[in-house]
VOBA-1610 file (N, C-alpha, C; in pm, whole numbers, padded with zeros to 5 digits, always signed):
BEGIN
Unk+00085-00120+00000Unk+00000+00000+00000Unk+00089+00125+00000Unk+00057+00196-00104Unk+00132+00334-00109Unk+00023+00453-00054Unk+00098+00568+00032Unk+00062+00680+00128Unk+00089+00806+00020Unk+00000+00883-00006Unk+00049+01002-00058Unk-00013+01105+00028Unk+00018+01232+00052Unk-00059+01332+00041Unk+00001+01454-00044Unk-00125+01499-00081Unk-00061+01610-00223Unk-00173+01686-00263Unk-00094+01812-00284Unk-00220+01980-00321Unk-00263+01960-00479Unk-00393+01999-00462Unk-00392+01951-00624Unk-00491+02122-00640Unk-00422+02189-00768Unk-00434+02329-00796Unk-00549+02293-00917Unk-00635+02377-00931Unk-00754+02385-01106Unk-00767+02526-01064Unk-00806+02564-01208Unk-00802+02638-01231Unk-00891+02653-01403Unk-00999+02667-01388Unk-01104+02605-01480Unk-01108+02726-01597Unk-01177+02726-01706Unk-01184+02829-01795Unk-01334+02913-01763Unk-01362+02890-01692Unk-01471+03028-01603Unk-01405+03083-01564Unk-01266+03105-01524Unk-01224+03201-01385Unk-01266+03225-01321Unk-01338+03146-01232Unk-01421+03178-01087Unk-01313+03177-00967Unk-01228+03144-00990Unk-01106+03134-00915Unk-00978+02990-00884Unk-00933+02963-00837Unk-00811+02885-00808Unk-00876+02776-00686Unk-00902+02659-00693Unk-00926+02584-00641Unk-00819+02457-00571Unk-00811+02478-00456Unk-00696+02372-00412Unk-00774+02287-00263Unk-00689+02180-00338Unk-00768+02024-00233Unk-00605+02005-00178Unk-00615+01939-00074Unk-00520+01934+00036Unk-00585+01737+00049Unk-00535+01612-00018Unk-00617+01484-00024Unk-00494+01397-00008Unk-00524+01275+00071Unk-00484+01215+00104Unk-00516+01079+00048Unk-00417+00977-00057Unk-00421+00879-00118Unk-00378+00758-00048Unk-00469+00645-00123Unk-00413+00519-00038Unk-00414+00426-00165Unk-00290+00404-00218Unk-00294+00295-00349Unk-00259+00152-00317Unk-00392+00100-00294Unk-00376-00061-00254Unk-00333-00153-00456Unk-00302-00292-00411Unk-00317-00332-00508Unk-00424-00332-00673Unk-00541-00324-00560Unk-00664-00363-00681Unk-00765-00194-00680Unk-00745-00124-00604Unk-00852-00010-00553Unk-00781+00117-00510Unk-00824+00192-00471Unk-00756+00274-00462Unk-00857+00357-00360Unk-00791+00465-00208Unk-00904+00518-00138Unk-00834+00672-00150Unk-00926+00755-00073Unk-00881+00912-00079Unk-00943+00949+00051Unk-00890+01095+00106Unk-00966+01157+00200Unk-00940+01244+00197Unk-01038+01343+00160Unk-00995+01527+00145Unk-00996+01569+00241Unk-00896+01614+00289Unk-00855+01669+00431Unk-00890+01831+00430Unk-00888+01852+00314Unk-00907+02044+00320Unk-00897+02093+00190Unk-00997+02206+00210Unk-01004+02227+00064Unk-01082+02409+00091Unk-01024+02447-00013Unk-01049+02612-00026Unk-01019+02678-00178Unk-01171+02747-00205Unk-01122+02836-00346Unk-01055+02988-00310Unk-00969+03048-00412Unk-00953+03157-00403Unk-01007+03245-00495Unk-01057+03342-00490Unk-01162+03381-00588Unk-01038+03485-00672Unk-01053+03504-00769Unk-00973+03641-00899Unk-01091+03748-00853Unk-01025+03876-00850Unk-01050+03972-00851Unk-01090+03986-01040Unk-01133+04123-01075Unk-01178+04140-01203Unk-01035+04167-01294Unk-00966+04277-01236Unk-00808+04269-01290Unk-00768+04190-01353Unk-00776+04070-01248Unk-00692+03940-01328Unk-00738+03871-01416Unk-00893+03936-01405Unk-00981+03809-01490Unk-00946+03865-01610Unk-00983+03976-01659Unk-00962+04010-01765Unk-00808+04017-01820Unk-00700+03983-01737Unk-00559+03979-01765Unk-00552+03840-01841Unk-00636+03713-01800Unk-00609+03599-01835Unk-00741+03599-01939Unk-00781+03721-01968Unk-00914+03690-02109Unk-00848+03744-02206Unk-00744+03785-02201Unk-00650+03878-02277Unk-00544+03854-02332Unk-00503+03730-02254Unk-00406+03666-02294Unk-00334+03628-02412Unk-00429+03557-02505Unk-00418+03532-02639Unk-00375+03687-02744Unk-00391+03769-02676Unk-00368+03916-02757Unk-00234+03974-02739Unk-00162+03872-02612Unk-00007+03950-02552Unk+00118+03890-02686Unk+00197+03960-02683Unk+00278+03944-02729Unk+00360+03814-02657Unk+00478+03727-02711Unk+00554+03608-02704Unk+00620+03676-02519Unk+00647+03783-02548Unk+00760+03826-02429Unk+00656+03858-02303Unk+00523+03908-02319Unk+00412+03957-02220Unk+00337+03812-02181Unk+00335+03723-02275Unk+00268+03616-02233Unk+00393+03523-02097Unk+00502+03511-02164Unk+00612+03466-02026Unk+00584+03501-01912Unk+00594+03642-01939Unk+00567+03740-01810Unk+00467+03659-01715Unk+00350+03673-01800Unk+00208+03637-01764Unk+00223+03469-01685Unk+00275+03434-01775Unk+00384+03298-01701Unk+00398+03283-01547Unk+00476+03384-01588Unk+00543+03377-01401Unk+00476+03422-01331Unk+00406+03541-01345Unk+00349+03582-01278Unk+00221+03504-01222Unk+00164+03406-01285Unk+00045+03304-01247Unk+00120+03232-01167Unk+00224+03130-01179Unk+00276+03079-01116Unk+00320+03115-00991Unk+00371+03236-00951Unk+00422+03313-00856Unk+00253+03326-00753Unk+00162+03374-00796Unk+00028+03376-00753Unk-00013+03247-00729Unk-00020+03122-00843Unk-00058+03031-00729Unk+00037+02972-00590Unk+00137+03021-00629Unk+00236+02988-00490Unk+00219+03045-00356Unk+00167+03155-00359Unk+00135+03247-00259Unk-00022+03218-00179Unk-00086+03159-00298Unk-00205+03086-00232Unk-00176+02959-00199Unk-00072+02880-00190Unk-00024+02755-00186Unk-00008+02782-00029Unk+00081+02831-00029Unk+00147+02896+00122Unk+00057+02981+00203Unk-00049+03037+00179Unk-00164+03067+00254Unk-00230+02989+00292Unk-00257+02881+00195Unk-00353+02754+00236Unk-00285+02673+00336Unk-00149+02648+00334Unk-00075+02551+00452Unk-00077+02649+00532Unk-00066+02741+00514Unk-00061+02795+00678Unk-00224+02800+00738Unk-00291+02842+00614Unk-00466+02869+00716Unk-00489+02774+00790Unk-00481+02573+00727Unk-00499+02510+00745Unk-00397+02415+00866Unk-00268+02491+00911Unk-00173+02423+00944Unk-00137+02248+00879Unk-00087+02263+00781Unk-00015+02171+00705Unk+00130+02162+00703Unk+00175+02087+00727Unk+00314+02049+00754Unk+00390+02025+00659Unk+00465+02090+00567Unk+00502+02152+00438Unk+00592+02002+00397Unk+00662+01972+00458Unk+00732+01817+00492Unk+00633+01681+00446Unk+00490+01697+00491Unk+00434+01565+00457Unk+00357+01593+00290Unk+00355+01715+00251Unk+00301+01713+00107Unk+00417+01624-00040Unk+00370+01494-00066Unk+00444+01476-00154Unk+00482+01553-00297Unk+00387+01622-00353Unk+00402+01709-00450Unk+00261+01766-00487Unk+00282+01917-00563Unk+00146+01992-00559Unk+00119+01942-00738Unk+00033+01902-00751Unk-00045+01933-00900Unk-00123+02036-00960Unk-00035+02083-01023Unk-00084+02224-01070Unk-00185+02156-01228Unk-00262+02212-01268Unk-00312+02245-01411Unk-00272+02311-01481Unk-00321+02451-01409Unk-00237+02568-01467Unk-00414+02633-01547Unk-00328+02768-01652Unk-00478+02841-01700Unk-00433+02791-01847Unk-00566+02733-01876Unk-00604+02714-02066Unk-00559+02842-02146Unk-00461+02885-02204Unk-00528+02987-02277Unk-00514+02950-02438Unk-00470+02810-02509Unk-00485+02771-02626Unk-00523+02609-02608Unk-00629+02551-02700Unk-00639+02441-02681Unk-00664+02393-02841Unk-00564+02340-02900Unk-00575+02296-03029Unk-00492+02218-03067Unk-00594+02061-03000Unk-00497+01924-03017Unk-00465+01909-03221Unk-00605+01999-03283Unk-00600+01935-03422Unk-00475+01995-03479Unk-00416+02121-03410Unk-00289+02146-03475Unk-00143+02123-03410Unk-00169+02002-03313Unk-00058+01935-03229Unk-00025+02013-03170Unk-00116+02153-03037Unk-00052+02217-02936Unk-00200+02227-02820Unk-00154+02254-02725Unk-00199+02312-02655Unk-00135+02371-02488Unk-00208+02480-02460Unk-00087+02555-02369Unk-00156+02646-02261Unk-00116+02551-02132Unk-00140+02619-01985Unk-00060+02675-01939Unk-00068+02797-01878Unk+00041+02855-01823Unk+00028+02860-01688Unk+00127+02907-01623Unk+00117+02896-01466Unk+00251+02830-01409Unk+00345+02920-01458Unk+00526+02781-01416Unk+00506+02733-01311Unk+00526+02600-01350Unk+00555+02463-01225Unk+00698+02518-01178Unk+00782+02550-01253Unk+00879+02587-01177Unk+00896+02736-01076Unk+00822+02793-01141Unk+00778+02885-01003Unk+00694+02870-00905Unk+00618+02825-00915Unk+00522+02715-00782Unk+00642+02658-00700Unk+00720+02572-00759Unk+00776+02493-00699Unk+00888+02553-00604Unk+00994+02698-00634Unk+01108+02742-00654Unk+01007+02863-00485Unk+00921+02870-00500Unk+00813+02968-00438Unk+00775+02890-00260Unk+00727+02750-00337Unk+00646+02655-00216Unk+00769+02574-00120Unk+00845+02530-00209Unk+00965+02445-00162Unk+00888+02289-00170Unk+00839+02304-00228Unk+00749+02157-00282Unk+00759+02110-00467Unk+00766+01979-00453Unk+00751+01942-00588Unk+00643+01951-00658Unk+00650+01988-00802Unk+00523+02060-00832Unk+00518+01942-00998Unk+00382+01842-01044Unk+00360+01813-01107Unk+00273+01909-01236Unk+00296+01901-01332Unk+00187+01982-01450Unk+00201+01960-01534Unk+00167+02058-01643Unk+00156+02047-01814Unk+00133+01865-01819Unk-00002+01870-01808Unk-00058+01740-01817Unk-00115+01679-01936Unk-00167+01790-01987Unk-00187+01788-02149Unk-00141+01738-02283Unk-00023+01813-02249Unk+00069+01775-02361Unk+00122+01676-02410Unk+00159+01580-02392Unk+00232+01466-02393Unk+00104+01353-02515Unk+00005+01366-02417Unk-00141+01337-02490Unk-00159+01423-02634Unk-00136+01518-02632Unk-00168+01573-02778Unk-00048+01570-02886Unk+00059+01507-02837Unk+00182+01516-02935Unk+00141+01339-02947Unk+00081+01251-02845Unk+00078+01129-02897Unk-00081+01104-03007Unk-00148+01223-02996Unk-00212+01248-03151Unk-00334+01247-03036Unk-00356+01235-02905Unk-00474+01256-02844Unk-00581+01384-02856Unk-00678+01421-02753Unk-00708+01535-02764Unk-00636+01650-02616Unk-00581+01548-02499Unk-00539+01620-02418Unk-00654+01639-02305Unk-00807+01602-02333Unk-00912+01657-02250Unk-01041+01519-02291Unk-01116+01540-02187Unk-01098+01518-02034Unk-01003+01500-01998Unk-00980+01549-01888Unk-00833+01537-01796Unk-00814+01394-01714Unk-00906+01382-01596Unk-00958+01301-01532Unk-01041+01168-01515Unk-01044+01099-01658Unk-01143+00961-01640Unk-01053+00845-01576Unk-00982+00854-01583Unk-00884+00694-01537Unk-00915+00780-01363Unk-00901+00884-01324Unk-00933+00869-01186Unk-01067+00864-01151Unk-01156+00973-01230Unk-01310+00901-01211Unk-01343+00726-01173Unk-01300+00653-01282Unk-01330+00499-01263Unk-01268+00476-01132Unk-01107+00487-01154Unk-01095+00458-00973Unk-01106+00442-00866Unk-01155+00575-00875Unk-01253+00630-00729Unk-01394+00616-00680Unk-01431+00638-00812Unk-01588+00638-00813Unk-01703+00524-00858Unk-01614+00468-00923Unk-01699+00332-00996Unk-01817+00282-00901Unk-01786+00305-00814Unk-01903+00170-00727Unk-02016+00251-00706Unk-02003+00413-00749Unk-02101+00503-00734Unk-02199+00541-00833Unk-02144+00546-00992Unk-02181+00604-01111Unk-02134+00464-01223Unk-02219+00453-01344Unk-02155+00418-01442Unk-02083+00528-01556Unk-02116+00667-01533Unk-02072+00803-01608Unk-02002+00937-01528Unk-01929+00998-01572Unk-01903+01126-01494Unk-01918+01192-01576Unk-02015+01304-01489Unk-02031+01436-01614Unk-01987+01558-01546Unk-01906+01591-01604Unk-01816+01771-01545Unk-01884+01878-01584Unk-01989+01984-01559Unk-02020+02086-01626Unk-01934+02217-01548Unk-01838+02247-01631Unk-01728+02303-01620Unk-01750+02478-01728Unk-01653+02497-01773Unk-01673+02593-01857Unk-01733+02530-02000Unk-01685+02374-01995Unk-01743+02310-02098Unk-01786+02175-02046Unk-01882+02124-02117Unk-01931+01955-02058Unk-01848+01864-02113Unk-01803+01781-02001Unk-01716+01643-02075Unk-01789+01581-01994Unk-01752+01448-02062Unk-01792+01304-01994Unk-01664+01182-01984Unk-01691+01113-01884Unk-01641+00977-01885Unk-01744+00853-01889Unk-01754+00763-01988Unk-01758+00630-01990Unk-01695+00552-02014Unk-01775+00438-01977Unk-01732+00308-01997Unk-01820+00255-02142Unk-01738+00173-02236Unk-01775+00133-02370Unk-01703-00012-02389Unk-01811-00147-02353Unk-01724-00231-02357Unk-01621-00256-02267Unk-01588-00188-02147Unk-01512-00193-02043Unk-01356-00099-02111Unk-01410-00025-02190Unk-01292+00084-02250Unk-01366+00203-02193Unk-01237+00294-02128Unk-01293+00433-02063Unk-01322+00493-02181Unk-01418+00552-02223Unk-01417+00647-02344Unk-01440+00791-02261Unk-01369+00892-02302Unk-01425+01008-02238Unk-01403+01171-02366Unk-01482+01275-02352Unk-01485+01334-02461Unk-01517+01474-02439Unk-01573+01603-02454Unk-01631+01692-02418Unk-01749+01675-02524Unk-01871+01706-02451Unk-02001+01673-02493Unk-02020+01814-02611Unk-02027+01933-02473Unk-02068+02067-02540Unk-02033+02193-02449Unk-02025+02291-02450Unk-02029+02445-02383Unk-02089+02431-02266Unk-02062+02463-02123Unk-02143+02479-01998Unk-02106+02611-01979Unk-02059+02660-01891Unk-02089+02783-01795Unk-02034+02858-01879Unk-01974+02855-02015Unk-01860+02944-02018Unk-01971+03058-02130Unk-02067+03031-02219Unk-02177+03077-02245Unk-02275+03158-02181Unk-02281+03102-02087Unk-02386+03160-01986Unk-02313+03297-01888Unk-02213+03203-01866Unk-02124+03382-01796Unk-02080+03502-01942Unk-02093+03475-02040Unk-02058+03548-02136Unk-02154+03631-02121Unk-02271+03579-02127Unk-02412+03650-02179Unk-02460+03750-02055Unk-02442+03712-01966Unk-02464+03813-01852Unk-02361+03906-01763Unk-02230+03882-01826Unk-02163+04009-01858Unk-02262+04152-01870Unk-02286+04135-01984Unk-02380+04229-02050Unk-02451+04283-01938Unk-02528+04218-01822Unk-02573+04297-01754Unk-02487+04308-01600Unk-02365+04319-01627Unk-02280+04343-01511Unk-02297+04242-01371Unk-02303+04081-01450Unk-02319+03983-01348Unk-02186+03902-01391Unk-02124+03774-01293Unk-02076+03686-01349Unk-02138+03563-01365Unk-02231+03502-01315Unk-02295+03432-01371Unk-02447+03457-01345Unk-02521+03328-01376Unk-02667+03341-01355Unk-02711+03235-01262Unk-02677+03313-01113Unk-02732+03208-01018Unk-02845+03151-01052Unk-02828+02993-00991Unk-02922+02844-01021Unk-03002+02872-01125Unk-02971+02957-01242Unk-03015+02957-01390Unk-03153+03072-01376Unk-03176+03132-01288Unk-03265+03200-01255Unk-03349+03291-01405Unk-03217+03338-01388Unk-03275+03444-01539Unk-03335+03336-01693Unk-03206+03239-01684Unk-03263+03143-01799Unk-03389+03129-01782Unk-03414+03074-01684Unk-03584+03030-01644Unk-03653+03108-01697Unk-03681+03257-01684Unk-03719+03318-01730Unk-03734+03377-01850Unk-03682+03307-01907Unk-03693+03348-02104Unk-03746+03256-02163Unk-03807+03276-02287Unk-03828+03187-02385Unk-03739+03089-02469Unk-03776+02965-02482Unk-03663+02947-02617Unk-03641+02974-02742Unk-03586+03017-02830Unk-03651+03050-03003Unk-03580+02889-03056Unk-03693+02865-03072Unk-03658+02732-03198Unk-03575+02737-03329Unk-03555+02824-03381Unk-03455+02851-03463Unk-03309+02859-03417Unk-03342+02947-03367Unk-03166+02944-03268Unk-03126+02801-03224Unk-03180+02733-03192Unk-03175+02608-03071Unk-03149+02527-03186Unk-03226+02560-03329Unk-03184+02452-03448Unk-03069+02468-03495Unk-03019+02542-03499Unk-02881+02603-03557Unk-02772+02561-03426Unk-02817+02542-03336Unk-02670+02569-03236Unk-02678+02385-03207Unk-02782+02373-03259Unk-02768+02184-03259Unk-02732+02114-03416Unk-02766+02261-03465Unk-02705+02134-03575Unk-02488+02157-03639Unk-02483+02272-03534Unk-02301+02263-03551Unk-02213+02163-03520Unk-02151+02145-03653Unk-02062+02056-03701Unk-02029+01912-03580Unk-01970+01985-03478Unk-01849+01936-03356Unk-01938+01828-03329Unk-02108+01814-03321Unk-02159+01750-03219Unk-02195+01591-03313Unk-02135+01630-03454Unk-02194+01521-03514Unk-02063+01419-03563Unk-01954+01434-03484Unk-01833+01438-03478Unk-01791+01303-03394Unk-01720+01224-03380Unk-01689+01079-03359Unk-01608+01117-03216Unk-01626+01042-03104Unk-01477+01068-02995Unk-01411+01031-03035Unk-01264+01081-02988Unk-01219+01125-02925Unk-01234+01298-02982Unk-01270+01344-02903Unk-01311+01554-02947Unk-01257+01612-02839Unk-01245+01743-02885Unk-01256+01840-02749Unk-01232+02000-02800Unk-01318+02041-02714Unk-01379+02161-02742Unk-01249+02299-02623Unk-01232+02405-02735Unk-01219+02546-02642Unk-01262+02677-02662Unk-01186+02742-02598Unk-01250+02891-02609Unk-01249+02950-02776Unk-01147+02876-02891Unk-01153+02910-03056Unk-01250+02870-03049Unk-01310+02780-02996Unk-01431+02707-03092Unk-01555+02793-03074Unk-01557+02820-02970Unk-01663+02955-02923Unk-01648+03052-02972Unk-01540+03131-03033Unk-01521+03233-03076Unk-01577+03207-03195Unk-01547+03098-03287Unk-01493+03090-03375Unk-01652+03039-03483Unk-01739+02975-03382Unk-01866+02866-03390Unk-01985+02967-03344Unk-01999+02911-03217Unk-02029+02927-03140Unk-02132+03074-03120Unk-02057+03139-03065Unk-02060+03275-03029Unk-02105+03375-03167Unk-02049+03356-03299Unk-02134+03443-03411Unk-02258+03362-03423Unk-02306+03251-03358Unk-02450+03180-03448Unk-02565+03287-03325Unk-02444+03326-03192Unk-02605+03334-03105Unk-02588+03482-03095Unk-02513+03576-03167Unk-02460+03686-03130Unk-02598+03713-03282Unk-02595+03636-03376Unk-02691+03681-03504Unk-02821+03681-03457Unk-02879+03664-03350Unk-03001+03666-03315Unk-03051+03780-03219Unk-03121+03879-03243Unk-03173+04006-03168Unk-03208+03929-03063Unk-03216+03910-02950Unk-03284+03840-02864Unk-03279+03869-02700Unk-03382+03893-02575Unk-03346+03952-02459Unk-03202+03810-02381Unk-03152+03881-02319Unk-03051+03776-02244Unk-03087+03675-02169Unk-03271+03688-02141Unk-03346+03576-02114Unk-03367+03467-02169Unk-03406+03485-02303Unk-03447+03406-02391Unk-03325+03364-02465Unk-03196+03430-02457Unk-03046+03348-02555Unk-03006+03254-02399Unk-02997+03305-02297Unk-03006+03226-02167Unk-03100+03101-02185Unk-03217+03067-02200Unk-03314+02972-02201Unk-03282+02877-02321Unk-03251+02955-02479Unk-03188+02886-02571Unk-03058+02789-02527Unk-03005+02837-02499Unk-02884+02808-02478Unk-02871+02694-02364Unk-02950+02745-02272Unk-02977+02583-02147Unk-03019+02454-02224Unk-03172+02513-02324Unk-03221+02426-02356Unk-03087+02308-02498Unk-03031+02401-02557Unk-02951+02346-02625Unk-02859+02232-02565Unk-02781+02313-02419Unk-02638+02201-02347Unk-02774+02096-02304Unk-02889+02113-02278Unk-02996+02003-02177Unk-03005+01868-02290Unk-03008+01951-02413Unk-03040+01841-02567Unk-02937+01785-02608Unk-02807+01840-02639Unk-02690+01763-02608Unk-02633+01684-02543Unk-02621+01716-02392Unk-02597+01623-02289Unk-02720+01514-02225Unk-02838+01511-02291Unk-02922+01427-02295Unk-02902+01311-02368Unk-02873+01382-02477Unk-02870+01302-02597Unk-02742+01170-02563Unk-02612+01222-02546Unk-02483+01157-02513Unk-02583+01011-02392Unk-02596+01102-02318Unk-02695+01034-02195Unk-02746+00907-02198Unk-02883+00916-02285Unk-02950+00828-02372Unk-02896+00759-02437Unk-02823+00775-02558Unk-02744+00726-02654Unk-02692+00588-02604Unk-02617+00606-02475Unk-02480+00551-02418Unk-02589+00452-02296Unk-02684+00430-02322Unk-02755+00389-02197Unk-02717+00400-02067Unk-02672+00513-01995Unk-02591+00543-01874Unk-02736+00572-01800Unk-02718+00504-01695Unk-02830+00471-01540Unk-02804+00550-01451Unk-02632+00612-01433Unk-02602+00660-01287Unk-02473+00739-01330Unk-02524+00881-01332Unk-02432+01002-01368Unk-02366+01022-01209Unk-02312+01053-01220Unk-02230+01185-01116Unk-02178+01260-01185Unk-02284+01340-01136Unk-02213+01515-01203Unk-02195+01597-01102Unk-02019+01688-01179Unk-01941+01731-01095Unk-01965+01912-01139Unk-01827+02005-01138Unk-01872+02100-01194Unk-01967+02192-01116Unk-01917+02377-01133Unk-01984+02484-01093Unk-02154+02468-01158Unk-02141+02398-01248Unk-02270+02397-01316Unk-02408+02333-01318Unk-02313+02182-01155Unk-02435+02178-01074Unk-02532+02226-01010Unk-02482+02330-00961Unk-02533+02502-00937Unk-02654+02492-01019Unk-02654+02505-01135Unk-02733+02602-01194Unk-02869+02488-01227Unk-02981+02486-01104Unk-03041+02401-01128Unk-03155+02404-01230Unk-03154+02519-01323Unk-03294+02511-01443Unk-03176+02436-01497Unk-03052+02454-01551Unk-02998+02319-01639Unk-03007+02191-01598Unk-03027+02141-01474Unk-02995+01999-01395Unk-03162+01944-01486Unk-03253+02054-01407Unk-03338+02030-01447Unk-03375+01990-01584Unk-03378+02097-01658Unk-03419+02062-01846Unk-03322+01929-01859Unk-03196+01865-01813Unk-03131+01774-01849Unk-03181+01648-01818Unk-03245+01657-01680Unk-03334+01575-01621Unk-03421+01538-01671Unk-03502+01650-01758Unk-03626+01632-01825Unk-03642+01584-01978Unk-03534+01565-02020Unk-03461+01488-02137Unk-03414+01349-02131Unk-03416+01308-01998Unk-03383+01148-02015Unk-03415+01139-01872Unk-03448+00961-01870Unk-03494+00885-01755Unk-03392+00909-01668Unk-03259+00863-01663Unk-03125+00850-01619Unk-03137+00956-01503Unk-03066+00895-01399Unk-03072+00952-01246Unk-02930+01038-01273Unk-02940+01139-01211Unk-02827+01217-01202Unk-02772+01256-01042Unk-02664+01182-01007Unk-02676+01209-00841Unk-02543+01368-00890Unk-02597+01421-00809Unk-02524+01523-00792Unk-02434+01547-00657Unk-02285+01598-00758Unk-02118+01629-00681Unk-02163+01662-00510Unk-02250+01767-00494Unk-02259+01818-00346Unk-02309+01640-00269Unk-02315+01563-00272Unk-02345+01439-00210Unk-02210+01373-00177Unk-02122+01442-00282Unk-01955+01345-00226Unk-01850+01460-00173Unk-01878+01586-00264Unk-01776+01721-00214Unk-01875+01842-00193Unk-01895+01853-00045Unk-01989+01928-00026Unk-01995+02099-00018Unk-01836+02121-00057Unk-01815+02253-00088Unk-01737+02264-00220Unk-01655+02169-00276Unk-01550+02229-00377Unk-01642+02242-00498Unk-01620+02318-00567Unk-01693+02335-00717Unk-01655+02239-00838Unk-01557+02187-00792Unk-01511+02077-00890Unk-01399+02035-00773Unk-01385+01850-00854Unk-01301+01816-00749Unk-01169+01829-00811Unk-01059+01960-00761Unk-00928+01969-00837Unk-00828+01857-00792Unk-00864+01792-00685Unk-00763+01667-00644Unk-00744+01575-00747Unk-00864+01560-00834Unk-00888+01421-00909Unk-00741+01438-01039Unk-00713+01603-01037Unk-00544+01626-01126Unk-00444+01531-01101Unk-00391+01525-01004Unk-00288+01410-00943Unk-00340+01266-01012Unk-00434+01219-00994Unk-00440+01130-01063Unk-00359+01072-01203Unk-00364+01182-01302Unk-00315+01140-01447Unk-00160+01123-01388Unk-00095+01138-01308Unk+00026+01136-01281Unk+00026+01013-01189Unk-00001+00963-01065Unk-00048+00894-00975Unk-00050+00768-01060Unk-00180+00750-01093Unk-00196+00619-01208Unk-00130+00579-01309Unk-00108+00716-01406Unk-00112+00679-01531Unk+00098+00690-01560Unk+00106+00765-01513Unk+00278+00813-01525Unk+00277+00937-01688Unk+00364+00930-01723Unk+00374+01023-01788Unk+00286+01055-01949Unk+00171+01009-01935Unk+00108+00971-02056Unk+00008+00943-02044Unk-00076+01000-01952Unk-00180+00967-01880Unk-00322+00931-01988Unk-00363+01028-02077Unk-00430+01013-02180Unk-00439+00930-02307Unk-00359+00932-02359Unk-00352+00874-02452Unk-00402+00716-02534Unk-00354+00672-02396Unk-00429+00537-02431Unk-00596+00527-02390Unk-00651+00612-02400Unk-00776+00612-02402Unk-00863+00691-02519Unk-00785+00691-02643Unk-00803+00762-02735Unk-00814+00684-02897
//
């Protein structure tokens, strides 16, 4: 039996803030156990948010910068958290960073988080695991989902599916006793776009959605783009939204109620659909986007399939960032790939 304990850093493409689990591993032969000992988000101020929405616009020498400087920041919350929590800097075997998305394009063999592990590390005095991605997309993967080989691990005896509603929806299954895992479609990262506009960051438990209409046209068009008719292994980012996405719902005059209600109803028809399709009985869904219960709902109302929801296993984290360590933990340096 192997003992770990180790910080595991996310850092999601909502920017809702920096999420760190403080978890404790137990790797028996056949199973594997955990115990989250502590766990705390740090929220971004607006500054930064828009520093890391901006990103893609910096120059080669401003983006480094931007580099260190993330890295240097999550270190400082690294070292706040052991101290809030009194953690004994000695028993952490190493921190797992993610790091921030700001390119994701396995189809042109890159993709790129920033956030130096070596400044985390040079900062904490701890070993710092990351750039988890990569390795997976140079072996022709997509790099994303991050997490299914630890989903099954951990969770199997709970769910036959994991569904993340994140800034985007992925899933993990099982196919034939092969993990298949994929990103379905767009979650929060739509919905916080749209209510920008009225000086919110998101739309608590979907409130406003509720309140709009759907336009059937819109909802036909944003279901019938390309990506969804598309084979796994996929995965979706912020180009694709720019790029897709975002001009089909930006062409429609419409109140932020009713592109809100479209737009639920669309991820509810998508991630139904996957749902159904795959005959899956027993979701666990993870993700800020459990939150937003008119989506749980319309998703609910699209298929029989029970959906136990994340607050039943992590009753505060918004996603579980521990489950990072895993691709390293299990898999060693190549964590993805063979599931592709």
């Amino acid at each position: 039996m192997t003992e770990l304990e180790i910080i595991g850093l996310m850092s999601g493409t909502s920017l809702d803030g920096l999420d760190i689990a403080h978890v404790q591993f137990r790797n028996y032969s056949n199973h594997s156990e955990f115990k989250l000992l502590n766990y705390k988000t740090f929220n971004y101020d607006s500054e930064f948010k828009n520093e890391l929405n901006s990103a893609t616009n910096l120059s080669v020498v401003e983006l480094l910068r931007l580099d260190k400087k993330i890295g240097k920041e999550f270190a400082e919350h690294v070292n706040d958290f052991l101290n809030e929590f009194h953690i004994e800097r000695k028993n952490i075997h190493s921190i797992a960073s993610h790091g921030q998305t700001i390119l994701h394009q396995p189809e042109n063999g890159f993709t790129l988080q920033i956030g130096c592990g070596a400044t985390i590390a040079f900062h904490t005095k701890i070993p710092v695991i990351n750039d988890f991605r990569t390795m997976d997309v140079v072996a022709g993967g997509q790099g994303a989902p991050l997490v299914p080989v630890g989903d099954f691990d951990l969770f199997a005896n709970q769910a036959n599916a994991f569904l993340n509603l994140g800034g985007f929806a992925n899933i993990s299954l099982k196919n034939e006793e092969k993990i298949v895992a994929f990103d379905i479609c767009p979650a929060n990262l739509p919905f916080n776009e749209l209510v920008k506009n009225i000086g919110l960051n998101y739309d608590k438990d979907g409130e406003i959605a509720r309140k709009g209409l759907v336009n059937n046209d819109l909802l036909i068009k944003l279901n019938e783009l390309g990506y969804y008719s598309k084979s796994a292994p996929k995965s979706l980012g912020t180009e694709w939204l720019v790029e897709y996405f975002y001009p089909i719902l930006n062409s429609y005059n419409l109140t932020i109620e009713d592109k809100l209600a479209t737009v639920s109803e669309h991820l509810a028809h998508q991630i139904a659909n996957v749902i159904s399709k795959n005959n899956l009985r027993k979701v666990l869904a993870t993700g800020g986007g459990v939150n937003n219960s008119f989506l749980i709902e319309r998703i609910q109302s699209l298929t029989e399939n029970a959906l136990l929801f994340q607050k039943k296993v992590f009753p505060i984290l918004k996603k579980p960032s521990f489950l990072l360590i895993l691709e390293h933990y299990f898999c060693g340096a190549n964590p993805i790939a063979s599931l592709q």
